[in-house]
PDB file of N, CA, C and O in Angstrom:
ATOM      1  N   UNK A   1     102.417 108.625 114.933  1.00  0.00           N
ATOM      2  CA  UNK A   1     102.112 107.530 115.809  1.00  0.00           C
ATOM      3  C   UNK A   1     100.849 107.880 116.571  1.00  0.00           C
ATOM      4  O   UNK A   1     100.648 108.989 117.066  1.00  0.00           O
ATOM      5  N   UNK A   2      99.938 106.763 116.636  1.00  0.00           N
ATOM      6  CA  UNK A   2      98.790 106.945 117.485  1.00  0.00           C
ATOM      7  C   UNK A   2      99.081 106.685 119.053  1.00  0.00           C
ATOM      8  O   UNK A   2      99.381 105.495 119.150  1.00  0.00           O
ATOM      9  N   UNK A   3      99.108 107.166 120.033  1.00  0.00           N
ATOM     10  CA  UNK A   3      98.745 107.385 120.955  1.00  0.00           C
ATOM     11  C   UNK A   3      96.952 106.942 121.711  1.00  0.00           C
ATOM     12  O   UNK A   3      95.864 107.355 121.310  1.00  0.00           O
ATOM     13  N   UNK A   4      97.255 105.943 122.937  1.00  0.00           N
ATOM     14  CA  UNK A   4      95.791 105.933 123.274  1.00  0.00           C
ATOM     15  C   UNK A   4      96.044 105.536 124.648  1.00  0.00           C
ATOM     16  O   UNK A   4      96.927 104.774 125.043  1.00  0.00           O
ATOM     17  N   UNK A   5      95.118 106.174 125.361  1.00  0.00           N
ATOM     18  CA  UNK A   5      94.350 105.370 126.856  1.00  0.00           C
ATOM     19  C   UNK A   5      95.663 106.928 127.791  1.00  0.00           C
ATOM     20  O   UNK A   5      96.254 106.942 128.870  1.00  0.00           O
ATOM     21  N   UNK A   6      95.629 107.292 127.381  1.00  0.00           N
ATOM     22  CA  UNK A   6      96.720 107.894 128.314  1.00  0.00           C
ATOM     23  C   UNK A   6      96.093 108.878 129.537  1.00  0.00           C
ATOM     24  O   UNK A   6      95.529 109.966 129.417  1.00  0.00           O
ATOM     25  N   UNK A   7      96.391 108.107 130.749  1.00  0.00           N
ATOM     26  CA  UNK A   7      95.170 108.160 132.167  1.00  0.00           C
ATOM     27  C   UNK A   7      96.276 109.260 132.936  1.00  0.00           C
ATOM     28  O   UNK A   7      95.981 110.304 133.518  1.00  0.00           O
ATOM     29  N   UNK A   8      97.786 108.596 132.712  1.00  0.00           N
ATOM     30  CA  UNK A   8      98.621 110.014 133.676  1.00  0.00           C
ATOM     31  C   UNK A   8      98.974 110.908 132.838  1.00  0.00           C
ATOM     32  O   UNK A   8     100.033 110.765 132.228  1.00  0.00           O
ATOM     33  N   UNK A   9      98.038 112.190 132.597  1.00  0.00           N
ATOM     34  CA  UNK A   9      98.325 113.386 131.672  1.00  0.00           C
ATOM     35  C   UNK A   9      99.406 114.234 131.908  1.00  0.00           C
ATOM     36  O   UNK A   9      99.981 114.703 130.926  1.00  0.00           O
ATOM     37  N   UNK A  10      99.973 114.655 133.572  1.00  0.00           N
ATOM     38  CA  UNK A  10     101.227 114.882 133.835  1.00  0.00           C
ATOM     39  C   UNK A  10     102.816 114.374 133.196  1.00  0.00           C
ATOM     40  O   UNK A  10     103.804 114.997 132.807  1.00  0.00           O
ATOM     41  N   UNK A  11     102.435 112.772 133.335  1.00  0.00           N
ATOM     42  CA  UNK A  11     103.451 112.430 133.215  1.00  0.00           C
ATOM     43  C   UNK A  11     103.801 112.316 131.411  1.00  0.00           C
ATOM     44  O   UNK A  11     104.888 112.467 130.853  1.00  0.00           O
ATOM     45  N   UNK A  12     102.701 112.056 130.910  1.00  0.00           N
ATOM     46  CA  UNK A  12     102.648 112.463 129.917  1.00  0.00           C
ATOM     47  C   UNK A  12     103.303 113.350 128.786  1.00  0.00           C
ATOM     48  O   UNK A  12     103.837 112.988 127.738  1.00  0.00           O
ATOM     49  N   UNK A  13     103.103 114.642 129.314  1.00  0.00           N
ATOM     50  CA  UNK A  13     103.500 115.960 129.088  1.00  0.00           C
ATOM     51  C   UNK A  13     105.021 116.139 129.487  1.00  0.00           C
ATOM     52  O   UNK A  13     105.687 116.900 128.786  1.00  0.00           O
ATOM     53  N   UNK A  14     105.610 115.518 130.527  1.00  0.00           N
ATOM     54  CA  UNK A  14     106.571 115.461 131.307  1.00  0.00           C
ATOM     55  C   UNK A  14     107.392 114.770 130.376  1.00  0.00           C
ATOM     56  O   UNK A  14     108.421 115.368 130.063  1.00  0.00           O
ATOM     57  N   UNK A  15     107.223 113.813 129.925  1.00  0.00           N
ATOM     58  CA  UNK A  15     107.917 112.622 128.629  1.00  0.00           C
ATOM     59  C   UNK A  15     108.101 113.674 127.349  1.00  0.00           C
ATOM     60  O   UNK A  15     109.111 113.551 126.656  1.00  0.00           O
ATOM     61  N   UNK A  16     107.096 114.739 127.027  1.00  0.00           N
ATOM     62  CA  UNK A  16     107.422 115.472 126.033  1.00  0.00           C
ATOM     63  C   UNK A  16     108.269 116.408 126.094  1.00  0.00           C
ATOM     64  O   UNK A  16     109.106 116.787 125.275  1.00  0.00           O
ATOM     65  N   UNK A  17     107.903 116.901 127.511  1.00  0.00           N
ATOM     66  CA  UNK A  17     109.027 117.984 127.970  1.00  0.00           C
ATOM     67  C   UNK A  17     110.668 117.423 127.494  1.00  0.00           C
ATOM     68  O   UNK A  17     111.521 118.103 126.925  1.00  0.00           O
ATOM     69  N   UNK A  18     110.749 116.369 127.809  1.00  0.00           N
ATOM     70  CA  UNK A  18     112.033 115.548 128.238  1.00  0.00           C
ATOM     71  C   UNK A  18     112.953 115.296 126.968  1.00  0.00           C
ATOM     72  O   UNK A  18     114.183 115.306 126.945  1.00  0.00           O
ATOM     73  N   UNK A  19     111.832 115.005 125.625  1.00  0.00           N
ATOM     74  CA  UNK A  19     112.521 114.769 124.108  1.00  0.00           C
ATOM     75  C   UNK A  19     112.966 116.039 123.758  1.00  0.00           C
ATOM     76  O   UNK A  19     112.581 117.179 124.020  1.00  0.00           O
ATOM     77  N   UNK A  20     114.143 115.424 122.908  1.00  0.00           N
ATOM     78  CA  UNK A  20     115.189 116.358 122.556  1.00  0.00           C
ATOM     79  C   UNK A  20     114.803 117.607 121.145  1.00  0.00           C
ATOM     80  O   UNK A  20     115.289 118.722 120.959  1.00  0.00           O
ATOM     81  N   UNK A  21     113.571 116.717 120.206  1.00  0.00           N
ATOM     82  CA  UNK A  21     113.328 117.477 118.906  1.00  0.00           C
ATOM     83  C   UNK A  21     112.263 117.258 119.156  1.00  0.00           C
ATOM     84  O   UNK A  21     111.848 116.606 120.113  1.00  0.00           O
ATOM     85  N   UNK A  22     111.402 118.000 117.964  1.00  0.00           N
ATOM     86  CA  UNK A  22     109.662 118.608 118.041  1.00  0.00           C
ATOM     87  C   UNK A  22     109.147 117.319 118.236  1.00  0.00           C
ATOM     88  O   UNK A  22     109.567 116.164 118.187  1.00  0.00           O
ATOM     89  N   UNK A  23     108.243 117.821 118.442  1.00  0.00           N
ATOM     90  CA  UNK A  23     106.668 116.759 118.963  1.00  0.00           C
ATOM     91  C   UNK A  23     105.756 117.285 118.552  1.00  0.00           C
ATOM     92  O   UNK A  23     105.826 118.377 119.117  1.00  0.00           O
ATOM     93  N   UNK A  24     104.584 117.314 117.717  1.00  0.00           N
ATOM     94  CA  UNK A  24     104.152 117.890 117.437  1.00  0.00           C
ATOM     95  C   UNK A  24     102.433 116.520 117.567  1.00  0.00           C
ATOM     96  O   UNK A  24     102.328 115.307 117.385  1.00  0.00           O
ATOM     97  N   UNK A  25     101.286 117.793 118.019  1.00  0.00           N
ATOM     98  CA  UNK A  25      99.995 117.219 117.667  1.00  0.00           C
ATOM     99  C   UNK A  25      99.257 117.206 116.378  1.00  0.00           C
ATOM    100  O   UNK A  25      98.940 118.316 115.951  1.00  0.00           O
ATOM    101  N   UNK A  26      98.867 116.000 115.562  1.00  0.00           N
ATOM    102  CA  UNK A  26      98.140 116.283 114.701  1.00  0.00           C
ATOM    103  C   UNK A  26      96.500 116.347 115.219  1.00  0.00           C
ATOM    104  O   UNK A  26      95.993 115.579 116.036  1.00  0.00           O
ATOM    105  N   UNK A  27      95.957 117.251 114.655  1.00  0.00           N
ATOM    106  CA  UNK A  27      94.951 117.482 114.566  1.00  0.00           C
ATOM    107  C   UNK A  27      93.763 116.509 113.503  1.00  0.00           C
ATOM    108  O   UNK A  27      93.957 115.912 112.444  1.00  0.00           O
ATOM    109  N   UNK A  28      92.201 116.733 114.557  1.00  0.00           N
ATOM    110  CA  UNK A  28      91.428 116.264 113.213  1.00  0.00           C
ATOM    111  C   UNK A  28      91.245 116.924 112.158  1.00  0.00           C
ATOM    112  O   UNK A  28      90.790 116.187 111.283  1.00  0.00           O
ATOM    113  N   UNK A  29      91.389 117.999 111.813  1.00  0.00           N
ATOM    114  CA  UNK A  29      92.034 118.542 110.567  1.00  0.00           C
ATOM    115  C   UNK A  29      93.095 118.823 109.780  1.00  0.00           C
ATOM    116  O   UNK A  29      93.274 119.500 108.767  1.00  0.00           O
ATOM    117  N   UNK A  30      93.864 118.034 110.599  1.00  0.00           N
ATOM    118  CA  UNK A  30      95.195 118.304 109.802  1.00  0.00           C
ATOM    119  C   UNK A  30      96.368 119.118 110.440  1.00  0.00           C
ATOM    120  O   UNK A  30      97.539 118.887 110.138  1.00  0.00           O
ATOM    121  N   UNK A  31      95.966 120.166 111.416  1.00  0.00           N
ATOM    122  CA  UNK A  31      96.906 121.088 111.468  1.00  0.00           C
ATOM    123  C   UNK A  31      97.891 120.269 112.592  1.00  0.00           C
ATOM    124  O   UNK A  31      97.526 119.271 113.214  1.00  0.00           O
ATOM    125  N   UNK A  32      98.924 120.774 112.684  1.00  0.00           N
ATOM    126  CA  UNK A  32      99.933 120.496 113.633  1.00  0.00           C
ATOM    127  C   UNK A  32     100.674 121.605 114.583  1.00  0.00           C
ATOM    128  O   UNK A  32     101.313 122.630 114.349  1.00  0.00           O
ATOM    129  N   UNK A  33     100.339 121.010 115.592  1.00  0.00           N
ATOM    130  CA  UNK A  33     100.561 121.877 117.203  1.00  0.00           C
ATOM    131  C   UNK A  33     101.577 121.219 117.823  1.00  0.00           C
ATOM    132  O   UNK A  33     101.616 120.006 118.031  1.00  0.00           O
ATOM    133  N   UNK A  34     102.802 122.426 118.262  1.00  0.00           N
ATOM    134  CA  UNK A  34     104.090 121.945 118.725  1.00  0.00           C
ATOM    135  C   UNK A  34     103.591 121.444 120.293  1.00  0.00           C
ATOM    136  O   UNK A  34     102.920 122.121 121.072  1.00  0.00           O
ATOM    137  N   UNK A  35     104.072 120.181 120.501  1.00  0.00           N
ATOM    138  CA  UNK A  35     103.445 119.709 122.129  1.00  0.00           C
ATOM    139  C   UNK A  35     104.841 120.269 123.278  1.00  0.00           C
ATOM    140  O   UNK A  35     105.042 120.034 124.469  1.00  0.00           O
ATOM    141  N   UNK A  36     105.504 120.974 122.395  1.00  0.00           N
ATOM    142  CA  UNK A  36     106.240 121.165 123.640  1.00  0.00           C
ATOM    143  C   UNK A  36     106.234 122.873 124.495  1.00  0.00           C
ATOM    144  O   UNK A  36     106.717 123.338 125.527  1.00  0.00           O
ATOM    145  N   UNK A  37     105.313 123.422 123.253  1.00  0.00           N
ATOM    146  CA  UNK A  37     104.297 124.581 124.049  1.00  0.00           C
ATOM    147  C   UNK A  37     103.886 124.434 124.904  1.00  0.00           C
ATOM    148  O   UNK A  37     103.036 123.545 124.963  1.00  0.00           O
ATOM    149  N   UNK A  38     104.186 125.134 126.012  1.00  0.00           N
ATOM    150  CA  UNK A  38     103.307 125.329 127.264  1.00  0.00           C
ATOM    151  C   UNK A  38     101.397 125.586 126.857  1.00  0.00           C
ATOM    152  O   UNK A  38     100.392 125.168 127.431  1.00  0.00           O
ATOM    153  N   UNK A  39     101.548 126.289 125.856  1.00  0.00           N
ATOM    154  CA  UNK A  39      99.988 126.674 125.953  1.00  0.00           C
ATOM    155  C   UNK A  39      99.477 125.605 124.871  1.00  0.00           C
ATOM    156  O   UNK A  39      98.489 124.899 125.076  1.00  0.00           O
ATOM    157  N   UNK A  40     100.153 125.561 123.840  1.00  0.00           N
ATOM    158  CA  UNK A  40     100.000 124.249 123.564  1.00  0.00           C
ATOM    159  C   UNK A  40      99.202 122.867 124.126  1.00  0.00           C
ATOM    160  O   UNK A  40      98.248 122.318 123.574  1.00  0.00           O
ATOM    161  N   UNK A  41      99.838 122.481 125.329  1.00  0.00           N
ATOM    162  CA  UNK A  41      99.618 121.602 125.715  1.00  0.00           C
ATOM    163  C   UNK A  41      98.585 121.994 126.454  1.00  0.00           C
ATOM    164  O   UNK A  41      97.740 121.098 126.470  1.00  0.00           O
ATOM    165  N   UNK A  42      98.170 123.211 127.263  1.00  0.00           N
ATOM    166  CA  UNK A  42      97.058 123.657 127.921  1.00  0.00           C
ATOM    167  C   UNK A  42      95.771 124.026 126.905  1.00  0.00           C
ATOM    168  O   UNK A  42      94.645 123.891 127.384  1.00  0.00           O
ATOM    169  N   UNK A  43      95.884 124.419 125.725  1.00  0.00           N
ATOM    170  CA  UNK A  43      94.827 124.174 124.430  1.00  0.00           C
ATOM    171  C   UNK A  43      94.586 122.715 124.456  1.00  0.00           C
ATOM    172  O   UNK A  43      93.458 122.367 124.805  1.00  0.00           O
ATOM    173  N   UNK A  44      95.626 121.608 124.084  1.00  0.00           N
ATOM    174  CA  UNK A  44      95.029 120.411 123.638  1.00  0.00           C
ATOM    175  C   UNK A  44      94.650 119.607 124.914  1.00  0.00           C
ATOM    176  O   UNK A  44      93.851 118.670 124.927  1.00  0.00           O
ATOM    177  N   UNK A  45      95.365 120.124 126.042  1.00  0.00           N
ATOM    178  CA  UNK A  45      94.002 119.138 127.463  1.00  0.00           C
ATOM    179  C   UNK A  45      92.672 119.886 127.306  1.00  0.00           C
ATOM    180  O   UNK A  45      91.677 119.196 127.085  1.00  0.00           O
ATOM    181  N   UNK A  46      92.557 121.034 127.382  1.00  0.00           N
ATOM    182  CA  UNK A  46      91.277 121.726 127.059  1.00  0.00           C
ATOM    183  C   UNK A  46      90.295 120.555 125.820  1.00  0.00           C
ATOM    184  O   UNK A  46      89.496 119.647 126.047  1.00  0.00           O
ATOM    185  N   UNK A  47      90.812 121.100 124.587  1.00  0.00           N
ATOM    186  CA  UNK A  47      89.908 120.389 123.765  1.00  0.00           C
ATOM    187  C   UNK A  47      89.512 118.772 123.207  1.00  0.00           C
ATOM    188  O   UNK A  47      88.638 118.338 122.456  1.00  0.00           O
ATOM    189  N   UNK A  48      90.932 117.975 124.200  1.00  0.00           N
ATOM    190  CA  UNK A  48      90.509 116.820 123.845  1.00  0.00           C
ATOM    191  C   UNK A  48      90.430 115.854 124.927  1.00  0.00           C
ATOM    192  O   UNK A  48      90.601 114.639 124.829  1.00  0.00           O
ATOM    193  N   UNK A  49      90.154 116.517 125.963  1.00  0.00           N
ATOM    194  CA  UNK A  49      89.381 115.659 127.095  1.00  0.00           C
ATOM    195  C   UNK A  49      88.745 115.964 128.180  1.00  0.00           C
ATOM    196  O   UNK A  49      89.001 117.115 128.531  1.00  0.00           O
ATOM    197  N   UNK A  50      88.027 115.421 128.856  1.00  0.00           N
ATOM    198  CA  UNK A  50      86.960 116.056 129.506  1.00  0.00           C
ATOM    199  C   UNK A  50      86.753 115.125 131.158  1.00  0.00           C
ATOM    200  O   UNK A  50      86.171 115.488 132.180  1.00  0.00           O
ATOM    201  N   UNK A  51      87.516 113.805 130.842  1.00  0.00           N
ATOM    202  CA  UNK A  51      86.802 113.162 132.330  1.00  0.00           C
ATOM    203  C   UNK A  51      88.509 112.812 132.290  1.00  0.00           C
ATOM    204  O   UNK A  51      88.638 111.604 132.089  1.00  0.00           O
ATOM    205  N   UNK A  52      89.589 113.368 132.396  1.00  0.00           N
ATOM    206  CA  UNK A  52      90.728 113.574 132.717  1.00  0.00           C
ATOM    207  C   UNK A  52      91.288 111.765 132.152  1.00  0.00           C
ATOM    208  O   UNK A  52      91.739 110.887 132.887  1.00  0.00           O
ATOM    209  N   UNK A  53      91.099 111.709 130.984  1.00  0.00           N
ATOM    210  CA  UNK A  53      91.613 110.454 129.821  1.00  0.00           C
ATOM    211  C   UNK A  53      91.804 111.136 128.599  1.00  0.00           C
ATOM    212  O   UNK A  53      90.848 111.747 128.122  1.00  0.00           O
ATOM    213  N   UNK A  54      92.977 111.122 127.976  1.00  0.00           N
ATOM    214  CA  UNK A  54      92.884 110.836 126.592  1.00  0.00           C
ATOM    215  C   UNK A  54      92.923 110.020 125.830  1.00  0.00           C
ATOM    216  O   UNK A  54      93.988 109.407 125.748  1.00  0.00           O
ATOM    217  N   UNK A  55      91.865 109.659 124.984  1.00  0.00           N
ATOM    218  CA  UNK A  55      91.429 108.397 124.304  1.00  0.00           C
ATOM    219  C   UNK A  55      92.612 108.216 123.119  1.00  0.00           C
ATOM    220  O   UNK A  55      93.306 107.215 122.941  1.00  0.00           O
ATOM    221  N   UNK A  56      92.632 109.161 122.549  1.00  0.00           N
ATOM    222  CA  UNK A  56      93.507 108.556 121.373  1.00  0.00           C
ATOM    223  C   UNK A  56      93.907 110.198 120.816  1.00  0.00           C
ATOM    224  O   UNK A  56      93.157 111.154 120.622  1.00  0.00           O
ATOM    225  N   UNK A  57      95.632 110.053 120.632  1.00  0.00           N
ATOM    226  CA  UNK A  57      96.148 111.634 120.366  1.00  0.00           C
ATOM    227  C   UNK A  57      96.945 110.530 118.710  1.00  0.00           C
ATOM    228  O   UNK A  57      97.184 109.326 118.606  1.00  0.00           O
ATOM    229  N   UNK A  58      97.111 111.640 117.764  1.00  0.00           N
ATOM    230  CA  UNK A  58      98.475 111.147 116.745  1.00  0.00           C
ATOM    231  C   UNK A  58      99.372 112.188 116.816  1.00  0.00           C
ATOM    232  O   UNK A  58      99.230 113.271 116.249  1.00  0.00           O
ATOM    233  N   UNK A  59     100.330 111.847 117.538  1.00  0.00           N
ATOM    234  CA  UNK A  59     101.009 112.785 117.574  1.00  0.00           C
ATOM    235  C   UNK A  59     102.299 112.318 116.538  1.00  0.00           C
ATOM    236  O   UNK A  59     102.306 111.257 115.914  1.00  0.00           O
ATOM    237  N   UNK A  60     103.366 113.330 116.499  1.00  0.00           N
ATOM    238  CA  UNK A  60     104.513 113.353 115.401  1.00  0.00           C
ATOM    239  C   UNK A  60     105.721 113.275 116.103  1.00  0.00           C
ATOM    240  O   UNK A  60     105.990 114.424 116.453  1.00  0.00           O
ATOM    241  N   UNK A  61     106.897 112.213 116.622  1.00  0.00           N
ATOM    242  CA  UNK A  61     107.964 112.712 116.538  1.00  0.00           C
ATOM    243  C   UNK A  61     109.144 113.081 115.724  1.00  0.00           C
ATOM    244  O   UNK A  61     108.821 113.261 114.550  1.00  0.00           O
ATOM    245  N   UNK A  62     110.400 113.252 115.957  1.00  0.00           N
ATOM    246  CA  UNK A  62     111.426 113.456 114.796  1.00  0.00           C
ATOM    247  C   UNK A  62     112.504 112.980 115.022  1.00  0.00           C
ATOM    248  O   UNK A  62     113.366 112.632 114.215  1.00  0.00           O
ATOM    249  N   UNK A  63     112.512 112.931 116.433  1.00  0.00           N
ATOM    250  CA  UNK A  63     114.074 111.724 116.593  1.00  0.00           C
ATOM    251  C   UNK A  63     113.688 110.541 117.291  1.00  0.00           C
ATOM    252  O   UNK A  63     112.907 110.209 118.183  1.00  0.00           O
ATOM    253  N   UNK A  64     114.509 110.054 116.566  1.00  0.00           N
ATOM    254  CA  UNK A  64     114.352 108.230 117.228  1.00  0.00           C
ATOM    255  C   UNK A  64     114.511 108.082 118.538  1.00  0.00           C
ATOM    256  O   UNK A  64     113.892 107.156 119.062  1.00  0.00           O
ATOM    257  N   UNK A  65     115.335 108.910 119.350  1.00  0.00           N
ATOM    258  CA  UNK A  65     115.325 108.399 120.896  1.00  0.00           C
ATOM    259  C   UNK A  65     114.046 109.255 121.353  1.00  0.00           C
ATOM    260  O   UNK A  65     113.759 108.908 122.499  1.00  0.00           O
ATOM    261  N   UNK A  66     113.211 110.201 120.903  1.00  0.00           N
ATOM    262  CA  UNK A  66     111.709 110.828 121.510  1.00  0.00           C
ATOM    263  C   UNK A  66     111.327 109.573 121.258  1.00  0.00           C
ATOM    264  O   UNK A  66     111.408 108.871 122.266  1.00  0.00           O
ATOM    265  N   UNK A  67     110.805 108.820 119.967  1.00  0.00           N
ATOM    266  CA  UNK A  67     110.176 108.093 119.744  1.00  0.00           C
ATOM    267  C   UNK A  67     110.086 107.318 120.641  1.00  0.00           C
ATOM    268  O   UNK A  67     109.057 107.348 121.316  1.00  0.00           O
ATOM    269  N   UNK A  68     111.354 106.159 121.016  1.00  0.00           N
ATOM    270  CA  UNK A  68     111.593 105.593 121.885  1.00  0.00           C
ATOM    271  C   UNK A  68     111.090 105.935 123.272  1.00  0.00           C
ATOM    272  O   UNK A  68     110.793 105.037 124.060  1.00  0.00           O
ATOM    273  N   UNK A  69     110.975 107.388 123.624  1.00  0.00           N
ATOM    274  CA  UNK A  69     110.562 107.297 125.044  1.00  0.00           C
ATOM    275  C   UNK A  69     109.355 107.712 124.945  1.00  0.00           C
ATOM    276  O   UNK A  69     108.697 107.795 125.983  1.00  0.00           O
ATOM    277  N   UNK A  70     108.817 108.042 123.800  1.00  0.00           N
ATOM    278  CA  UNK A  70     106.885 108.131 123.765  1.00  0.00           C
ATOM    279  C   UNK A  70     106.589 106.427 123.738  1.00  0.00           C
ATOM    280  O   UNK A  70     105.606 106.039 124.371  1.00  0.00           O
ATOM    281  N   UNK A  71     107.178 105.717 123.231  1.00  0.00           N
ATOM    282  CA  UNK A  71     106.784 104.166 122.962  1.00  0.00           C
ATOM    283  C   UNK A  71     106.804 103.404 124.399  1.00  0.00           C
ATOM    284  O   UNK A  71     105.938 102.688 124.903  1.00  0.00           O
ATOM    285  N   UNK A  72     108.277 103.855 124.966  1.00  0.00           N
ATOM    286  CA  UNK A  72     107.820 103.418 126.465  1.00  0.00           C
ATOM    287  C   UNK A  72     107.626 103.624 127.569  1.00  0.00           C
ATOM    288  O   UNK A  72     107.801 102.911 128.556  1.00  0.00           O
ATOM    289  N   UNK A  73     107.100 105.017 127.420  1.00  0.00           N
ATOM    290  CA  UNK A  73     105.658 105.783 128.307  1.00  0.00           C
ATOM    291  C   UNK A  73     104.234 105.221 127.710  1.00  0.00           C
ATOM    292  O   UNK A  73     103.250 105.693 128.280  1.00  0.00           O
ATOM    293  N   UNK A  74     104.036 104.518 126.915  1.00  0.00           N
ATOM    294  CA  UNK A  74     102.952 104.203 126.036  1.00  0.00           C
ATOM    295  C   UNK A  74     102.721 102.661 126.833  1.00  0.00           C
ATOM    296  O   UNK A  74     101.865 102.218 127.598  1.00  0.00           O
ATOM    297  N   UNK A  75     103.871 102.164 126.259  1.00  0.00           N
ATOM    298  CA  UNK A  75     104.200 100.423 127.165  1.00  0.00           C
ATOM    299  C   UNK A  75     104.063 100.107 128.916  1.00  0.00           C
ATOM    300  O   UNK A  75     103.756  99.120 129.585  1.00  0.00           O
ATOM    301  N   UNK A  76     104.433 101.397 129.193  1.00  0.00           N
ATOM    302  CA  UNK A  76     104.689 101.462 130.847  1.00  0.00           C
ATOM    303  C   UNK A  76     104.235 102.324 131.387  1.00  0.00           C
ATOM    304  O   UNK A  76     104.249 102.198 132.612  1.00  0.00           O
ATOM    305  N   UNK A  77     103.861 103.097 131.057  1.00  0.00           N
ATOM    306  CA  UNK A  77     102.461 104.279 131.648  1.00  0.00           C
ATOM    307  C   UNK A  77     103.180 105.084 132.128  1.00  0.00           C
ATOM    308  O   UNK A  77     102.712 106.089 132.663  1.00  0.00           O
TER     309      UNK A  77
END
């Protein structure tokens, strides 16, 4: 799932914390980074944003109720 505009990066991260199975970042190459790494998640604010927005992440979930609460953190900020 694409992911975009996401302005509260806390809360963000906080929604990933919260799902029950992996989350994972895809990369522009392909690779995939578990988002529920602490350093993880401190690598991918590092490299994919800069004026505290992320424009657009694809990230991976695996259970339907993560999904559900990435979809409405997505819907409802």
């Amino acid at each position: 799932m694409k992911v975009q505009n996401i302005k509260n990066i806390e809360k963000f991260f906080s929604v990933i914390d919260s799902c029950e199975g992996k989350v994972e970042l895809v990369t522009g190459e392909g690779d995939r980074l578990n988002l529920k790494s602490k350093l993880s998640q401190y690598v991918s604010m590092a490299n994919i944003f800069s004026d505290g927005t992320i424009d657009e992440l694809e990230i991976l979930a695996y259970e339907p109720a993560d999904i559900s609460k990435l979809v409405n953190f997505m819907m409802e900020g």
